[in-house]
C-alpha positions in Angstrom: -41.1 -4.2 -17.5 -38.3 -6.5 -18.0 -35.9 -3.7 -19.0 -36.4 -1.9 -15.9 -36.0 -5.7 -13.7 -33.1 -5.9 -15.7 -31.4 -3.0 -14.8 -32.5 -2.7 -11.1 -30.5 -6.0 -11.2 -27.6 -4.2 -13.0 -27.7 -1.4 -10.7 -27.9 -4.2 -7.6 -24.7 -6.1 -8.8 -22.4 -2.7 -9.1 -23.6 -1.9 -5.6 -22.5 -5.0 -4.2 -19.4 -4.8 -6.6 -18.4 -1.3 -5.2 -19.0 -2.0 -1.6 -16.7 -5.1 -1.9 -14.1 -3.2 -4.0 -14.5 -0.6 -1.1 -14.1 -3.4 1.7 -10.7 -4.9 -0.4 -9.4 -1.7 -0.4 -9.9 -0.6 3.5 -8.3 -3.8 4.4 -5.2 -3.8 2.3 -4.7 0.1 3.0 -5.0 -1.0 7.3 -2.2 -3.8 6.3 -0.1 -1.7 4.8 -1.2 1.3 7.6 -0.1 -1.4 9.8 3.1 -2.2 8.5 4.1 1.5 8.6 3.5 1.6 12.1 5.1 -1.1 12.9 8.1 -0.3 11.1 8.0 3.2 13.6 7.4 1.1 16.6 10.8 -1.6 15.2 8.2 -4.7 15.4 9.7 -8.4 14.6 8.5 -9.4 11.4 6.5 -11.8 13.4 4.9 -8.7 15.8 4.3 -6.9 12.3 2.2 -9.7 10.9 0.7 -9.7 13.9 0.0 -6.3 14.3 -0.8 -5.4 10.6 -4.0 -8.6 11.6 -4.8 -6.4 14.5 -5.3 -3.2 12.8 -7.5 -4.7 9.7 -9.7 -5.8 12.8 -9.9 -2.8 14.6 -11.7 -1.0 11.8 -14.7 -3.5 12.4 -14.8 -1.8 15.9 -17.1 1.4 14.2 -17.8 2.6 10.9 -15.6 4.9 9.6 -11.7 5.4 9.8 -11.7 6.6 13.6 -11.1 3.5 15.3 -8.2 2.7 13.1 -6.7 6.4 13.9 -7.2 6.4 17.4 -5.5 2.4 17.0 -2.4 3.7 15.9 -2.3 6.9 17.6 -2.5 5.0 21.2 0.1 2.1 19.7 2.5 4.8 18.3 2.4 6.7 21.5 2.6 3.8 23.8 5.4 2.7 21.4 7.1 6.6 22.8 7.0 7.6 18.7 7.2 10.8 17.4 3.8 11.2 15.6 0.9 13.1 15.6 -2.7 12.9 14.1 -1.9 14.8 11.1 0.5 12.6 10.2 -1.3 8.8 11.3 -3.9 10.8 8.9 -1.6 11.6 6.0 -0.2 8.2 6.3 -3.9 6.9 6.1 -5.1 9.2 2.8 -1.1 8.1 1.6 -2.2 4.4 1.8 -5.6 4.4 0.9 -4.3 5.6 -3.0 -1.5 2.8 -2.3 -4.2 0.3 -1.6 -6.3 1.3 -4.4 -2.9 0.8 -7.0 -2.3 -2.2 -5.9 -6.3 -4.3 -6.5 -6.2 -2.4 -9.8 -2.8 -3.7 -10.7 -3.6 -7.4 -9.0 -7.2 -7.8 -11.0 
């Protein structure tokens, strides 16, 4: 019985370790998704930290990466730049791989 408590506690602590890895990494990779965008839209560095802050909290708005697309497609369009879905998409898979490069390489 303890070996099965034990490893029900195991299995527990890598769940809570890979939803927090998961978390880390959605937050750097809407920074860095932020700084892209507002490198397209010619923010201040001010307006980019700014903005980078407002992107990590629009993905609280739902789950899933929708609300941080549709973020930065209406930004990017407001802004009059050239982008499209695809490529707010491409930009996101792009970063997401950056983001993931860059907690393994801090820890």
């Amino acid at each position: 019985m303890t070996d099965f408590k034990d490893r029900e506690r195991g299995e527990e602590a890598k769940y809570a370790m890979d939803e927090e890895t998961a978390f880390r990494v959605a937050a750097r990779r809407n920074r860095l998704l932020g700084e892209w965008a507002a490198g397209l839209m010619d923010l201040t560095p001010e307006e980019t930290e700014a903005y980078k802050k407002a992107v990590v909290q629009a993905d609280f708005e739902e789950a899933g990466d929708e609300d941080v697309i549709r973020k930065l497609l209406g930004d990017l369009t407001q802004a009059e730049c050239d982008v499209d879905e695809a490529q707010v998409r491409a930009k996101l898979a792009e970063m997401n791989i950056e983001a993931r490069r860059q907690l393994m390489s801090d820890s």
